[in-house]
C-alpha positions in Angstrom: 24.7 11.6 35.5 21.6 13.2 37.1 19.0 10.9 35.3 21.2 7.6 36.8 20.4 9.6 40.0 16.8 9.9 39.6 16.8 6.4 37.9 17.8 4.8 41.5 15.2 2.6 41.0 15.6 1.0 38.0 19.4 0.7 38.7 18.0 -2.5 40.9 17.0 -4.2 38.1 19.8 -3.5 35.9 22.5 -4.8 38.8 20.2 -8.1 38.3 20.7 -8.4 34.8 24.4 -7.7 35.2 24.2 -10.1 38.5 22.9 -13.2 36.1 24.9 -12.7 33.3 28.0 -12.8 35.2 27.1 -15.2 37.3 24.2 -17.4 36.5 24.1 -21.1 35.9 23.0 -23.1 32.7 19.5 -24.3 32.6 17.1 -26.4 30.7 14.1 -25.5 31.4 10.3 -26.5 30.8 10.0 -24.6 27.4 13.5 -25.9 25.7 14.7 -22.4 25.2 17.6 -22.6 27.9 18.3 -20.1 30.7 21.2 -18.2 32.7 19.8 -18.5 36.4 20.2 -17.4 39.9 18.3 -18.4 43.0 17.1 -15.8 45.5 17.2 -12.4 44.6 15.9 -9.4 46.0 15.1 -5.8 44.7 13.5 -3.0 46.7 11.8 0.4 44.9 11.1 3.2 47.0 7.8 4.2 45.3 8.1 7.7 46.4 10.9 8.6 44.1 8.9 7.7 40.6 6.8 4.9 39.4 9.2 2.1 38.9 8.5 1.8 34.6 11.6 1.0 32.7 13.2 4.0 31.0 16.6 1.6 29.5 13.6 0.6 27.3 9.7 1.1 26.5 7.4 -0.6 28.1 3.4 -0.6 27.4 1.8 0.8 31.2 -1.4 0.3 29.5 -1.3 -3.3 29.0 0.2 -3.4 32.5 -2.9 -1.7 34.1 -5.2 -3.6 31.7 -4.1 -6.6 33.1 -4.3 -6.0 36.5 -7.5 -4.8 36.5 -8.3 -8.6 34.9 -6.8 -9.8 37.7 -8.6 -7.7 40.0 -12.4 -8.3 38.0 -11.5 -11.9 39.1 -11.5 -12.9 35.3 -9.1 -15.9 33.6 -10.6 -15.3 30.1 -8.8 -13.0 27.2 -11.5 -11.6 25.5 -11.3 -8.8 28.1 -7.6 -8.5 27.2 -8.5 -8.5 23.8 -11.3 -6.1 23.7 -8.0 -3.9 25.5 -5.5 -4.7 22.3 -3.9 -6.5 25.1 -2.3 -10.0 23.6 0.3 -10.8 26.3 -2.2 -13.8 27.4 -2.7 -14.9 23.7 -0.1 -17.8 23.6 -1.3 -20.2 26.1 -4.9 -20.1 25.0 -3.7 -20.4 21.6 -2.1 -23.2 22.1 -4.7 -25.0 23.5 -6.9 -24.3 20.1 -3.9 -25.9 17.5 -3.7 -29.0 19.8 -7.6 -29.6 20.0 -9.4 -31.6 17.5 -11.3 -29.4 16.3 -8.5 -27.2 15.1 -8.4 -28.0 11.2 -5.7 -25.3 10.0 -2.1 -25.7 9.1 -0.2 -28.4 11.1 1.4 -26.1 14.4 2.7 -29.2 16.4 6.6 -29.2 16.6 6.5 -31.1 13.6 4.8 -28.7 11.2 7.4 -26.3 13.3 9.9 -27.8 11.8 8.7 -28.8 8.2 8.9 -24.6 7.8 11.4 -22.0 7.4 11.1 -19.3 9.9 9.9 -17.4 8.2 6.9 -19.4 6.6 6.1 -20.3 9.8 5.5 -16.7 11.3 3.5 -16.1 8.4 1.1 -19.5 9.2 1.5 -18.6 12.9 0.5 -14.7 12.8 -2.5 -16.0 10.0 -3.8 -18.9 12.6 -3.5 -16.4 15.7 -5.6 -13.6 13.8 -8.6 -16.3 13.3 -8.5 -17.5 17.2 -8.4 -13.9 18.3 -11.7 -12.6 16.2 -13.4 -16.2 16.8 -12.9 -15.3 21.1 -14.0 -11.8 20.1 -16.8 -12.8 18.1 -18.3 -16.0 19.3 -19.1 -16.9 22.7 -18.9 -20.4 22.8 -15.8 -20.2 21.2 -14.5 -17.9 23.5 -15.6 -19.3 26.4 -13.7 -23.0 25.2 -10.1 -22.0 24.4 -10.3 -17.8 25.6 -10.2 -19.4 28.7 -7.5 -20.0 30.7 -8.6 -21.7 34.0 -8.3 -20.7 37.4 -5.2 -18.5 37.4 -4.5 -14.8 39.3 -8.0 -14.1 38.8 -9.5 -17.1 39.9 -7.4 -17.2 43.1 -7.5 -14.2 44.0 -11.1 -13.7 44.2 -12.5 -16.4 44.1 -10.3 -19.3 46.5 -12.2 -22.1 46.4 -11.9 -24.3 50.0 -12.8 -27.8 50.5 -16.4 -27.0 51.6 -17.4 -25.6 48.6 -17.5 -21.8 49.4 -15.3 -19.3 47.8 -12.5 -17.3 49.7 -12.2 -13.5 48.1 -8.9 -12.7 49.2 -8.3 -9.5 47.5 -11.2 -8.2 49.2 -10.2 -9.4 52.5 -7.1 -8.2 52.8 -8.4 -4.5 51.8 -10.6 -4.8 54.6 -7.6 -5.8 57.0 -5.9 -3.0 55.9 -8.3 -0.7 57.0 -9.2 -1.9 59.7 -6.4 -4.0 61.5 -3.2 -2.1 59.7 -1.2 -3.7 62.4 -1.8 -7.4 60.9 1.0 -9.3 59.5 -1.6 -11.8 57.8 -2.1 -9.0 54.9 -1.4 -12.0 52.2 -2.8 -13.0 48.6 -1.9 -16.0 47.2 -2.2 -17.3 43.8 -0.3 -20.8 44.6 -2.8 -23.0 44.8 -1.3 -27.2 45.2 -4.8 -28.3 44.1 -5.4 -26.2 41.1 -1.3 -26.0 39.5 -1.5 -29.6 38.1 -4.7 -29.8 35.8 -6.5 -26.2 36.3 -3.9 -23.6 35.4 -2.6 -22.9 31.7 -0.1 -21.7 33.6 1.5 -21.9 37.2 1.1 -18.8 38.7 5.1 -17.3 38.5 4.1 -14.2 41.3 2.4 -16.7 43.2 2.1 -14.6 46.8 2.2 -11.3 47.9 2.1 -9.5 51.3 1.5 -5.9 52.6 2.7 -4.4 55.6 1.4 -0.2 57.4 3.9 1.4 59.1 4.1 5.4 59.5 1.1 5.9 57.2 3.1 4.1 53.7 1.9 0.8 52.2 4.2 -1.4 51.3 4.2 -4.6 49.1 6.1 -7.6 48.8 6.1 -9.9 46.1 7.7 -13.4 46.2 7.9 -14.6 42.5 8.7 -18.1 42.3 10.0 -18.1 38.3 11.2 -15.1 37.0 11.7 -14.3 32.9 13.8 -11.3 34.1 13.7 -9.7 30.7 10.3 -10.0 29.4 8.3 -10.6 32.7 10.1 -9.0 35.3 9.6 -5.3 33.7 5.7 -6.0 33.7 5.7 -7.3 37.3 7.4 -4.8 38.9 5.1 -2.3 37.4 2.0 -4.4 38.0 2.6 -4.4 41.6 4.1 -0.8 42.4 0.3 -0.1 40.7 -1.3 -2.5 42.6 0.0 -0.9 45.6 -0.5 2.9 44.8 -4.3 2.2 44.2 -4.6 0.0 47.5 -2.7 2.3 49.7 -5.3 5.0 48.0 -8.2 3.5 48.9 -6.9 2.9 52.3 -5.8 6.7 52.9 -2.7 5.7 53.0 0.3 6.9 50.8 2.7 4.3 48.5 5.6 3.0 50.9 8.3 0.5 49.3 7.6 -2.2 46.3 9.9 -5.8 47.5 10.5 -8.0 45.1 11.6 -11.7 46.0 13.0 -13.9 43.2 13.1 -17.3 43.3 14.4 -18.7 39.7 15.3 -15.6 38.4 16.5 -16.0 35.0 17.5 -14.8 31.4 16.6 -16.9 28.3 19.6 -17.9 26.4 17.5 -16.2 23.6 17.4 -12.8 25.4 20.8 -12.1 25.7 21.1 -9.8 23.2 18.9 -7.5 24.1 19.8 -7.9 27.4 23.0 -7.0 26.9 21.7 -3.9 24.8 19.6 -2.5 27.3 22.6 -2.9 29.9 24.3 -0.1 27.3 21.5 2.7 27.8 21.3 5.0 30.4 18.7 5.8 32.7 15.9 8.2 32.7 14.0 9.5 35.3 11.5 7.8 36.2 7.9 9.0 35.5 4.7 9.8 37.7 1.6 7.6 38.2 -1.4 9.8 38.2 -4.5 8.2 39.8 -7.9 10.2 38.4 -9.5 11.8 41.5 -12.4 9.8 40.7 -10.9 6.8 41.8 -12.9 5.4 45.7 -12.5 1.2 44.7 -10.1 -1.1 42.8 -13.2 -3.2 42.7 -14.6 -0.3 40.1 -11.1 1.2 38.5 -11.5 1.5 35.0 -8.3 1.9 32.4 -9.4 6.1 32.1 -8.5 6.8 35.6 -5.0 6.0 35.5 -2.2 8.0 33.9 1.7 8.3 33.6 3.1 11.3 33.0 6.6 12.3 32.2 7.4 8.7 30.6 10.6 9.3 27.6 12.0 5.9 27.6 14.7 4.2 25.1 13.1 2.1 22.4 10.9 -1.0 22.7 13.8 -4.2 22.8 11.5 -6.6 21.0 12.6 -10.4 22.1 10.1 -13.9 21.8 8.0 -15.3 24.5 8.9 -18.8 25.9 5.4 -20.8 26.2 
């Protein structure tokens, strides 16, 4: 039982995927897929007792840390992802491309959807993505057309654009706060922006606003996630922001306090609940250790080298399909 011990952390989010199952509701929802759902939930991970990564299954750091730092370079298009092996952003811009006119390749409405068998259509699909990805890594104007996916965490986060015209970097601000008025309780970032989330977003951003907080030398972070895919999403999250916060509270001289995470809609696809219900059967692992590369001064100039984890021997990847 000692690695259940160790594994205190990650026991949070297995009570939430025990929580939802037994209690949540019956959805529709925006991508027809169904959920089970619960509103307002809250999980809290003491960073100083491991780096909160899921050991009941595998999942990838790197593309974690790859896409934080494209949050943090202020970017919204995937070539960087891309030029990373990174593909978690691939969907939404793909769809974009099959719905334009100048898409001339295989019909992949819902109506060519359904004129295949599934497995004809994962071979069309997979073919199709393969093209769009070399075209954004190849050609510029291509990749600057449908690689981009308008003004999402990136976008807000550094770049806040206000009424007047001027830009609000907010990542940068709040950095500067923390050094310099720890006491604050203004230390926010938001990605929710009312103006942008109808017509400038492929998608709404789901962490939409996160807050710090200095007491007795430890950083903390809280997150408050208005839509939560608990099984694909929430994993990556958490991670993303117990980083987020380790590299923050290092450039601050400060050490990691407490990751918070705040749920709104938290939620399992009805399509999940296998594997859900899988990973519920595995037991913990001790968590591993983030390793930051002494070289590290700025987020604003982290590159993917100077990060490590070490110690990581998870269950296997649970494979399960995206909801776009």
């Amino acid at each position: 039982m000692e690695g259940i011990a160790l594994s205190k952390n990650e026991q949070a989010y297995l009570d939430l995927c025990r929580h939802v199952l037994e209690n949540g509701t019956r959805k529709s929802d925006r991508t027809g897929t169904g959920t089970m759902s619960v509103f307002g939930h809250q999980m809290r991970f003491d960073l100083k007792d491991g780096f909160p990564l899921l050991t009941t299954k595998r999942v990838p750091f790197r593309l974690i840390a790859s896409e934080l730092i494209w949050f943090i370079n202020g970017d919204t298009n995937i070539r960087f992802l891309l030029q990373h092996n990174n593909n978690i952003w691939n969907e939404w811009a793909f769809k974009k491309w099959v719905e334009s006119d100048e898409y001339t390749g295989p019909d992949m409405t819902d109506f060519g959807i359904r004129s295949l068998k599934d497995e004809e259509f994962k071979k069309v699909y997979d073919e199709q993505m393969e093209i769009f990805k070399k075209r954004v890594l190849e050609e510029d104007d291509f990749a600057a057309k449908y690689g981009e996916l308008g003004n999402v965490y990136g976008k807000q986060w550094r770049a806040w654009k206000t009424s007047t015209g001027e830009t609000i970097d907010q990542l940068k601000d709040v950095i500067h706060d923390i050094k310099h008025n720890p006491s604050s309780r203004r230390l926010i970032v938001s990605a929710w922006n009312p103006e942008d989330v109808p017509t400038n977003m492929a998608l709404p951003p789901c962490h939409s606003l996160f807050q710090f907080h200095v007491a007795d030398g430890r950083l903390s972070c809280q997150l408050y996630q208005r839509s939560a895919d608990i099984f694909l999403g929430v994993p990556f999250n958490i991670a993303s922001y117990a980083l987020l916060t380790h590299l923050i509270a290092k450039e601050c001289g400060l050490e990691a306090g407490e990751f918070i995470h705040t749920l709104g809609d938290a939620h399992i696809y009805l399509n999940h609940e296998e594997q859900v219900r899988t990973q519920l059967q595995r037991e913990p692992k001790e968590l591993p250790q983030l390793v930051i590369d002494p070289s590290f001064t700025s987020i604003f100039e982290l590159s993917l080298d100077q990060l490590k984890i070490e110690g990581y021997d998870p269950h296997p990847t649970i494979k399960a399909p995206i909801a776009v």
